[in-house]
C-alpha positions as CSV (number, residue, x, y, z in Angstrom):
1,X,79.7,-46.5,31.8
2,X,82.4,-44.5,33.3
3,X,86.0,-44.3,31.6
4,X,89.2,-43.7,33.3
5,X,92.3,-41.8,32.4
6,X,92.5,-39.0,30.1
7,X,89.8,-37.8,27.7
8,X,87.8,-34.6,26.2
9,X,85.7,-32.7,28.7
10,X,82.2,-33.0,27.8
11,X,79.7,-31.0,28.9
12,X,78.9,-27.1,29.3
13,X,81.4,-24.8,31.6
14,X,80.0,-22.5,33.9
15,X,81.2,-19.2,32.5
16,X,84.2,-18.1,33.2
17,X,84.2,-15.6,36.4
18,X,86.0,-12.7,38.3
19,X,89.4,-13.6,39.9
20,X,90.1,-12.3,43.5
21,X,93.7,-11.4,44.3
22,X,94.8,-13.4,47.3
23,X,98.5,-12.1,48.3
24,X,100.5,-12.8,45.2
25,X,98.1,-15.5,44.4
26,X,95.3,-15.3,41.7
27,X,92.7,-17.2,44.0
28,X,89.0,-17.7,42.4
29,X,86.6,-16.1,44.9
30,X,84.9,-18.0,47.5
31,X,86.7,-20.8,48.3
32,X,86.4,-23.4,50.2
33,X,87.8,-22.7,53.6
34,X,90.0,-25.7,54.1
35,X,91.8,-24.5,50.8
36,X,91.4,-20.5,51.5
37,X,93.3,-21.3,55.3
38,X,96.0,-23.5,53.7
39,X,96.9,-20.7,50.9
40,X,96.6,-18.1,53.8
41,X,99.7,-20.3,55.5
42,X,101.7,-20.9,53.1
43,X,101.8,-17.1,51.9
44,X,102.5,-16.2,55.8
45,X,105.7,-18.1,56.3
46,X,106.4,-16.6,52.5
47,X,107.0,-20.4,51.4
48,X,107.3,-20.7,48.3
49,X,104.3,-22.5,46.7
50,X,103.8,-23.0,42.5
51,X,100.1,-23.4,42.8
52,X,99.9,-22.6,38.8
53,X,101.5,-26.2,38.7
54,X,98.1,-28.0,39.7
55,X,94.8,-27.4,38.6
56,X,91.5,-28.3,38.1
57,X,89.3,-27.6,34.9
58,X,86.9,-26.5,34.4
59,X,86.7,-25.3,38.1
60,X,83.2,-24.7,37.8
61,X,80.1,-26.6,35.6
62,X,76.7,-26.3,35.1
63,X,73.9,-29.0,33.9
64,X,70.5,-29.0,33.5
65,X,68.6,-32.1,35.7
66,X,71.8,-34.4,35.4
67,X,75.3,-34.4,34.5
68,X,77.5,-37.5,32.9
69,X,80.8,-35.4,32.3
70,X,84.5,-34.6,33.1
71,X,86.9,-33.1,34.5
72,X,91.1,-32.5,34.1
73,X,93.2,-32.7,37.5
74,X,96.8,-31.4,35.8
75,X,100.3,-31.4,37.9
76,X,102.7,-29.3,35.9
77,X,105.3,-29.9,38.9
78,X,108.2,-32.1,38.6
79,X,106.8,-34.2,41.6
80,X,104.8,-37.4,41.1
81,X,101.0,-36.3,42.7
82,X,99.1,-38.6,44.8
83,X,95.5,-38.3,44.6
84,X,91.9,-38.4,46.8
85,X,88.8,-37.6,45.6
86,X,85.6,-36.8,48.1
87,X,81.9,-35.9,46.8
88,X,80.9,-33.0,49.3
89,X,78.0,-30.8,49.8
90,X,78.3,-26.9,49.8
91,X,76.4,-23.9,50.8
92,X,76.8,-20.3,50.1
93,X,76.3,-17.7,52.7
94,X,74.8,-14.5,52.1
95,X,78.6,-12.4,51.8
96,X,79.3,-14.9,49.3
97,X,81.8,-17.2,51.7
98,X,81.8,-21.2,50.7
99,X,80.7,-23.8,53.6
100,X,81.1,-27.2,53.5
101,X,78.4,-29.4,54.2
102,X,77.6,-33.0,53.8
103,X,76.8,-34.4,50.4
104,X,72.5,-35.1,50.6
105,X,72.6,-39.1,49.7
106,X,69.0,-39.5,50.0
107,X,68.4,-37.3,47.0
108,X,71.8,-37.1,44.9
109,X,73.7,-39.9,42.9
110,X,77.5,-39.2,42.2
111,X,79.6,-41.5,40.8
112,X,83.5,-41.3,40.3
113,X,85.2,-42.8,37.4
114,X,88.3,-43.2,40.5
115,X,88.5,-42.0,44.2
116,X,92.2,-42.5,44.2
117,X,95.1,-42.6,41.3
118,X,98.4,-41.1,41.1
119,X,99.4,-38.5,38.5
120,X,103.2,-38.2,37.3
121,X,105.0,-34.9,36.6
122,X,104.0,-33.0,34.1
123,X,100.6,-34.6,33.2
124,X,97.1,-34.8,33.4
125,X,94.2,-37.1,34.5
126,X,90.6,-36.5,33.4
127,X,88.4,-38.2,36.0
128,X,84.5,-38.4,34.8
129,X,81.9,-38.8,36.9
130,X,77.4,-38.7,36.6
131,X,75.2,-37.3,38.8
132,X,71.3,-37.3,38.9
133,X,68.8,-36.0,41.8
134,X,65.2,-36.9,43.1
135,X,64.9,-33.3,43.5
136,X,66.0,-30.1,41.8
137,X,68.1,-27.9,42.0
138,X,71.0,-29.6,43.5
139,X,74.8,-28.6,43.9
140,X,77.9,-30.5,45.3
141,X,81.8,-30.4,44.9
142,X,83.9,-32.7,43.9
143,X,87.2,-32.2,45.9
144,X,90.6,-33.3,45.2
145,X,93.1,-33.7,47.5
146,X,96.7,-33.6,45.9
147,X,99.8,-34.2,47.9
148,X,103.5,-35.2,47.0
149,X,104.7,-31.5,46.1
150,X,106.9,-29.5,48.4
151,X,107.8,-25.6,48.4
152,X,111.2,-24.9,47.7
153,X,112.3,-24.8,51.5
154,X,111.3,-28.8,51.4
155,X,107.8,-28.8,53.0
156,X,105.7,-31.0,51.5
157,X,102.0,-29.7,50.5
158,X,98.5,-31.1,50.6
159,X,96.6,-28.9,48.1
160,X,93.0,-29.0,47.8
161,X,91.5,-28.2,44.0
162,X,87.5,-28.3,44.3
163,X,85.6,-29.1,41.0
164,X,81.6,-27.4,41.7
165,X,78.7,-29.1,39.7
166,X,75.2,-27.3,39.5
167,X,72.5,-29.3,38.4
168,X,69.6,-27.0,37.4
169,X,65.9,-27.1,37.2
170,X,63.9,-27.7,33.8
171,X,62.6,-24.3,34.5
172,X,64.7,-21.0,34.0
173,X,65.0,-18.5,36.9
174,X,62.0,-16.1,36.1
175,X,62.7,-12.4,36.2
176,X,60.1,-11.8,38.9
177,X,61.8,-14.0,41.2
178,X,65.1,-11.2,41.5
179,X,64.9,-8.7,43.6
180,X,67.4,-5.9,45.0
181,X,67.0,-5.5,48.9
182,X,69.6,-2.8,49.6
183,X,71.9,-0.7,47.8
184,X,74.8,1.0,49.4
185,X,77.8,3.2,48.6
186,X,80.8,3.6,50.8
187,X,83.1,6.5,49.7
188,X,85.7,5.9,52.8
189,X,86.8,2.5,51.1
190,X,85.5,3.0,47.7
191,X,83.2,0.2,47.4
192,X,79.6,0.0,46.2
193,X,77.3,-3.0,47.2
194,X,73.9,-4.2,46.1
195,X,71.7,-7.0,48.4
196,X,69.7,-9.6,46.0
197,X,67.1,-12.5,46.8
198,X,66.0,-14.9,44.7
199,X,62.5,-15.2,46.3
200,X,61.9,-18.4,43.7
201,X,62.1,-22.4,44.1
202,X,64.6,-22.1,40.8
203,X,68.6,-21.6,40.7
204,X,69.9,-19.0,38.5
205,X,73.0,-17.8,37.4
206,X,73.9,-13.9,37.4
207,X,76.3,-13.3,34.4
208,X,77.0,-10.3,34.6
209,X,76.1,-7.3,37.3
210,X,76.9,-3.5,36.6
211,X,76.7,-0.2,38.5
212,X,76.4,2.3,35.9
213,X,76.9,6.4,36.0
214,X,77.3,9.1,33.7
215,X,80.7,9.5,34.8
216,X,81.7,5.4,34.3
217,X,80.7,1.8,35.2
218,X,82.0,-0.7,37.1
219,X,80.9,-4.5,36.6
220,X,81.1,-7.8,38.5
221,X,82.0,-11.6,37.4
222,X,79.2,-14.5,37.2
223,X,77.7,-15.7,40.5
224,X,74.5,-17.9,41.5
225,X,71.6,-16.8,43.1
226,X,70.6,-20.0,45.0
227,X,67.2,-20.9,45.7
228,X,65.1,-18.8,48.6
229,X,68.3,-16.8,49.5
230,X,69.6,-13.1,49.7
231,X,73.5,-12.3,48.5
232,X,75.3,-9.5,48.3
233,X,77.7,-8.4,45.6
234,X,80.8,-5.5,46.5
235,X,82.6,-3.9,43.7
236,X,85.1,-1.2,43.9
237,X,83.5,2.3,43.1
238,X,86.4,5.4,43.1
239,X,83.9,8.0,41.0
240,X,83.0,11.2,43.1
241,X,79.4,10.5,42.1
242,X,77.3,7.1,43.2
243,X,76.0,5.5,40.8
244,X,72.4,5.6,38.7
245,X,71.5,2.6,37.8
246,X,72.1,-0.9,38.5
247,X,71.6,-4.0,35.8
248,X,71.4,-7.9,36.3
249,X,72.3,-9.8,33.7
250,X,71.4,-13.5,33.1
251,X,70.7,-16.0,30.3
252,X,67.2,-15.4,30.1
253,X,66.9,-11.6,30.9
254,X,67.8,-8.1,32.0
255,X,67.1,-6.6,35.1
256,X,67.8,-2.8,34.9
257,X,66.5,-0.4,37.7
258,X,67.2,3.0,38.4
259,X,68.9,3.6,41.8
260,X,68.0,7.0,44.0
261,X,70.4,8.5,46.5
262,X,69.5,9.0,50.0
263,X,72.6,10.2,52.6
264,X,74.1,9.0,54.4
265,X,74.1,5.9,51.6
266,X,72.4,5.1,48.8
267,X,70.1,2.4,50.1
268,X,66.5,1.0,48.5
269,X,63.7,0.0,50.7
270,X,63.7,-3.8,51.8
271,X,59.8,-4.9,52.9
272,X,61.3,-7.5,54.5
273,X,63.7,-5.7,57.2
274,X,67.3,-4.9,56.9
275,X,70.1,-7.1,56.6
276,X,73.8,-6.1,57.7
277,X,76.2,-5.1,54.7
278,X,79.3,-7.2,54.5
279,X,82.3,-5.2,55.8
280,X,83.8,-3.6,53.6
281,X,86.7,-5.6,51.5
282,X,84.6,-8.5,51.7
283,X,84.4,-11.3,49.1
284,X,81.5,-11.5,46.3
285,X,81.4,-15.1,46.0
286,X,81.8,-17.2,43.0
C-alpha cells in the first residue's frame, strides 16, 4: 500500500553522475527539454532564479524487474510550492539529448502515492510510488511540476524536477553485447569522442568510461546504454598526444581496448557504416 507524506527513500540510487555547467547553473546533463528551454530563459533575461531551493532526490534510480520506492520533492524557498506530478515516457538519442515520449500503458504499471499536494517553505515531501512491466527493460520519468516561486524581479516560475526510474532485466548486460563503433579526436576544440552500441536485448549501465595516455586520462560520469542502440560519449581532451586506450566500466565487467591513430582522426572501423559525430560541445547524456 502506498504512504503519503514524508518518509525514508528506499531503494537503490542510480550512481551518482557527471554535472554539466549550464550558464551559472550546475544543470545534470540531458535534460528534459521542457526544463533545459525554461533554464535557458530565465538565464537570458539574467532573472534571478534559486533553483538550489527545489529539488528532487535521488534524481535518478535503478531497479531490477520492479520498483516499490520513493522519492523527496524539497522547496528550500520561502514560497509555499504547489505541486503536479505526470508519469511520462522517455527516449534517449544517440548524442545523448532526452525526448519525451508517451508513458507505454499497455506494458507498464505506475502508481503515485499523490498527483497533486502542496509543499510549504522550507520543507519536503517524499511521494512513493511502484512500478512493474509485462516486458523488460522498461524506463519512464516521473515529472514534477512546481510553481508558486518567483525570481527576485517578481516573475513567478514553473519549474520542472524529473525523477528517472530504470527497471532492469533479470539478466546483466553481457560484455559481448558492447561494442565501440568510432573513435575520434578533435584537437581544434579539444574534445575526444567514442561511438558505442549495445547490440543486446538487455540495459546496462556504463559507470565509468576513460580515455587513457601516457601523458594523462580523462574520464566520463555514469550513463545507460539502452537496448539495440549506438551513443556517443565527448570528453574534453587538451594533451598534445590522442589517446591509447579506451576502458568501459560497468558492474559486471571491463572493457579495455587499445585505440590506433589514423589522420586526419583517430577513428576505428564500424562494419555497420558510419554514423555522424555530435558537434563538437555537445552533451553526453545522463
Amino acid at each position: 500500500m502506498l504512504k503519503h507524506g514524508s518518509g525514508n527513500i528506499r531503494g537503490r540510487p542510480a550512481p551518482r553522475e557527471r554535472i554539466t555547467r549550464r550558464g551559472a547553473l550546475a544543470l545534470p546533463p540531458a535534460l528534459p527539454l521542457a526544463l533545459t528551454l525554461t533554464l535557458a530563459l530565465t538565464l537570458a533575461l539574467g532573472l534571478a532564479l534559486p533553483l538550489s531551493a527545489q529539488t528532487v532526490s535521488p534524481p535518478i534510480a535503478e531497479y531490477q524487474e520492479k520498483a516499490g520506492s520513493s522519492f523527496q520533492l524539497v522547496n528550500g524557498s520561502i514560497f509555499p510550492l504547489a505541486v503536479v506530478l505526470e508519469v511520462k515516457g522517455f527516449d534517449i538519442t544517440d548524442r545523448g539529448e532526452v525526448v519525451d515520449a508517451p508513458l507505454d500503458t499497455t506494458r507498464l504499471r505506475v502508481k503515485l502515492s499523490a498527483t497533486s499536494f502542496r509543499i510549504p517553505p522550507r520543507s519536503t515531501y517524499t511521494v512513493f510510488y511502484e512500478a512493474s512491466g509485462d516486458s523488460l527493460p522498461a524506463w519512464f520519468q516521473i515529472m514534477a511540476a512546481l510553481s508558486g516561486a518567483r525570481t527576485d524581479n517578481g516573475i513567478n516560475l514553473r519549474i520542472l524536477l524529473p525523477h528517472v526510474v530504470y527497471l532492469n532485466q533479470k539478466a546483466p548486460l553481457r560484455r559481448e553485447s558492447v561494442a565501440v563503433r568510432r573513435f575520434e579526436v578533435d584537437p581544434a576544440h579539444g574534445k575526444a569522442r567514442a561511438l558505442l552500441e549495445n547490440t543486446g536485448s538487455e540495459l546496462g549501465r556504463v559507470l565509468e568510461l576513460t580515455f587513457d595516455s601516457p601523458a594523462g586520462d580523462s574520464r566520463s560520469g555514469g550513463l545507460p546504454l539502452l537496448p539495440g542502440r549506438k551513443r556517443w560519449v565527448e570528453l574534453d581532451w587538451q594533451r598534445a598526444a590522442p589517446p591509447t586506450r579506451l576502458a568501459i566500466r560497468t558492474a559486471k565487467f571491463t572493457l579495455d581496448t587499445s585505440i590506433v591513430a589514423a589522420p586526419p582522426a583517430l577513428q576505428m572501423a564500424d562494419s555497420t557504416g558510419s554514423t555522424d559525430a555530435p558537434p563538437s560541445g555537445a552533451r553526453s547524456g545522463r
